[in-house]
N, C-alpha and C positions, 0 to 999 in steps of 0.2 A: 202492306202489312197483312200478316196469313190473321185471319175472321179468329182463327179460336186463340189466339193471342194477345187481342184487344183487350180485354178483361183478365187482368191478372193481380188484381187485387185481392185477397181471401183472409179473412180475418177470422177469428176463433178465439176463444179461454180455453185455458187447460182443463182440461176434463169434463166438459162439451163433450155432448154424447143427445142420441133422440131423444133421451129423457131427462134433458137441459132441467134446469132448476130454478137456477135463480135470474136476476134479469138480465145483467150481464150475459150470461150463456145463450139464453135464448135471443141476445139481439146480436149476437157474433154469430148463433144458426139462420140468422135472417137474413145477416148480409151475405152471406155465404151461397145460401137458395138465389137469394135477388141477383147476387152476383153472378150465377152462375147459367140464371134461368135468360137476364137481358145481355148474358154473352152470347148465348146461343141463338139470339132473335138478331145482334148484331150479324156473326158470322155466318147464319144465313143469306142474309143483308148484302155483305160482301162479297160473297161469293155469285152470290147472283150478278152484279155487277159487273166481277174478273172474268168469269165465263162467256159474257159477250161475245161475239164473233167482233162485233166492232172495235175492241180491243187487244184483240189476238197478239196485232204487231206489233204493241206497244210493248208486249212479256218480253220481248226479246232484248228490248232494251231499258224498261224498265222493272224491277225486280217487286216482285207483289207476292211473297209466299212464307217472309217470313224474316225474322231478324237477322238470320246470316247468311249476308249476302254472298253470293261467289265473289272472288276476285273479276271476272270480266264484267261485272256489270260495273264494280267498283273503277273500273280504268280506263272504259270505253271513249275515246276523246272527242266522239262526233258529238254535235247539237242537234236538239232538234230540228227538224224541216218542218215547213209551214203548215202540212199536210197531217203531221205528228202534233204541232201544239194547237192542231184545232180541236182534236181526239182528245189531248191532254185538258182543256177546257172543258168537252162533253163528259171526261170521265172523273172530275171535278165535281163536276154540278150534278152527276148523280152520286158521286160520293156523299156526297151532303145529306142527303136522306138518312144512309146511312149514322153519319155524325150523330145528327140530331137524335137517334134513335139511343143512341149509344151514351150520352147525354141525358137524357130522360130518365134511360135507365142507371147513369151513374147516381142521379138524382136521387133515385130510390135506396141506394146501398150504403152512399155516404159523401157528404159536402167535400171532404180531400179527396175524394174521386173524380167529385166532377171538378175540382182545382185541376188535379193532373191530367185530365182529359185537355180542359182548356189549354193550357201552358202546350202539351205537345198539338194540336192542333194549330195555335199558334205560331209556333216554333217550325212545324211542316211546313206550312203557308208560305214560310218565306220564301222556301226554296220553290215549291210552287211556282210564285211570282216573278221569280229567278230566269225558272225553268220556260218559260212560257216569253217573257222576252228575248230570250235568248241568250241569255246572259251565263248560263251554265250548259257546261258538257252533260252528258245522261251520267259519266264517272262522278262528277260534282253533283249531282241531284240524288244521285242513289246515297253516294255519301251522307249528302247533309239529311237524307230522308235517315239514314241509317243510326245518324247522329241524333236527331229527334227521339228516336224508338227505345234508344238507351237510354235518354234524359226522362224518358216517362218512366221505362223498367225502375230507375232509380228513386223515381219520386213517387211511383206505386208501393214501392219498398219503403220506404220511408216513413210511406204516410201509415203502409200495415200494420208498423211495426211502434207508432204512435198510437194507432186504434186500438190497436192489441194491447196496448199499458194501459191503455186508458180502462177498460174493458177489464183487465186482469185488473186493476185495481180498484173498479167499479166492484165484481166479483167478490173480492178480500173483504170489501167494506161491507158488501150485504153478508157475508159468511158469518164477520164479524156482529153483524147488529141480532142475528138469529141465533149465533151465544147467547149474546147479552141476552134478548131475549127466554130462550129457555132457561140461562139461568136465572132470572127472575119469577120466571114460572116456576121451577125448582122453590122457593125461597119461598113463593108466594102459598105452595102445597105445603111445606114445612110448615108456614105460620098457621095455615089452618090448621091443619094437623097440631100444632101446641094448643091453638085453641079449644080444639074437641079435648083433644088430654087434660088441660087445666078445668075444662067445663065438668071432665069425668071424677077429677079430684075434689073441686068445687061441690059438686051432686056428693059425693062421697062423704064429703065435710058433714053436709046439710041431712044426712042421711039418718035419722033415728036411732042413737044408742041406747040399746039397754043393757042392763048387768044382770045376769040372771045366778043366783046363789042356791047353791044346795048344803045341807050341812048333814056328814055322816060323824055318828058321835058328836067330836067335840071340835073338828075341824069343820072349815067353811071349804067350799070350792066355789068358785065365782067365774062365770064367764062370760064375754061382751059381746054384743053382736052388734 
């Protein structure tokens, strides 16, 4: 499996940006970083591994680069020799580091992650165990390897795209409570606001009238203050 392929999980709300907002947004940017920060510590990982000299002769007949496989490696009808599943066993058990790495770090991103990590590691194993009895061609073990890599694609897909509801509807709901909120705040400025105005009417009321009259000739003028 090609290293920067492992990690294909990526999750986000809409309109997720650096200057993320609400909590939804910033934990779809989280996963996203985590996801993409423990891919590249995996595909390190891996690579260091494939690179060996001591499995050089393995590439030939077994395919490690990547989801589509050629046709020859899909059809080759030999098994391994005894010589090839002692390698397959050393290149096992340092795979494993790997895993575990990759794991850890699915830990960090999101618990359907590390579900689907498990399920296709799982599912790998079989043929593994297959493979190493001798019970399958290198055509059948690429296969069923190949068969594994698409049942995770599917269930990384899957689960994205649950996160991502989940999350966009996290999102809506805080959008929503930060309405409600300002408009209470709105409501709450209003009320004071009628307060100060009734308090100015109130004072107004309470305020000293007098009438002050002047009379020229025989009319009065009279005016209130």
């Amino acid at each position: 499996m090609r290293p920067s392929l492992l990690y294909v999980f990526l999750v986000c709300v809409a309109g997720c940006t650096s200057g993320c907002s609400t909590g939804a947004q910033i934990e779809g940017a989280r996963m996203i970083n985590a996801n993409k920060e423990k891919g590249d510590q995996v595909s390190a990982c891996l690579g260091e591994v494939y690179s060996k000299p001591d499995y050089a002769h393995l590439e030939t007949k077994l395919y490690l680069k990547g989801f589509q496989f050629p046709l020859q490696y899909l059809t080759d009808p030999s098994k391994p020799n005894k010589p090839e599943i002692t390698d397959l066993y050393k290149l096992y058990n340092e795979l494993q580091s790997c895993r575990k790495m990759a794991l850890d770090g699915a830990a960090t991103v999101h618990p359907l992650l590390v579900a689907a990590l498990v399920d296709y590691y799982s599912e790998e194993d079989r043929s593994w165990i297959d493979a190493v009895k001798g019970n399958l061609t290198w055509g059948n073990f690429n296969e069923a390897r190949r068969s594994a890599m698409n049942q995770f694609q599917d269930r990384t897909t899957q689960a994205n795209m649950q996160v991502g509801a989940q999350l966009q509807n996290q999102h809506q709901f805080e959008l929503q409570q930060r309405q409600q909120a300002v408009a209470a705040m709105q409501q709450w400025a209003y009320q004071q606001k009628q307060f100060y105005q009734n308090q100015q009417a109130i004072n107004a009321l309470n305020r000293p009238r007098t009438i002050n009259c002047n009379y020229y000739g025989d009319t009065a003028t009279c005016n209130s203050n």
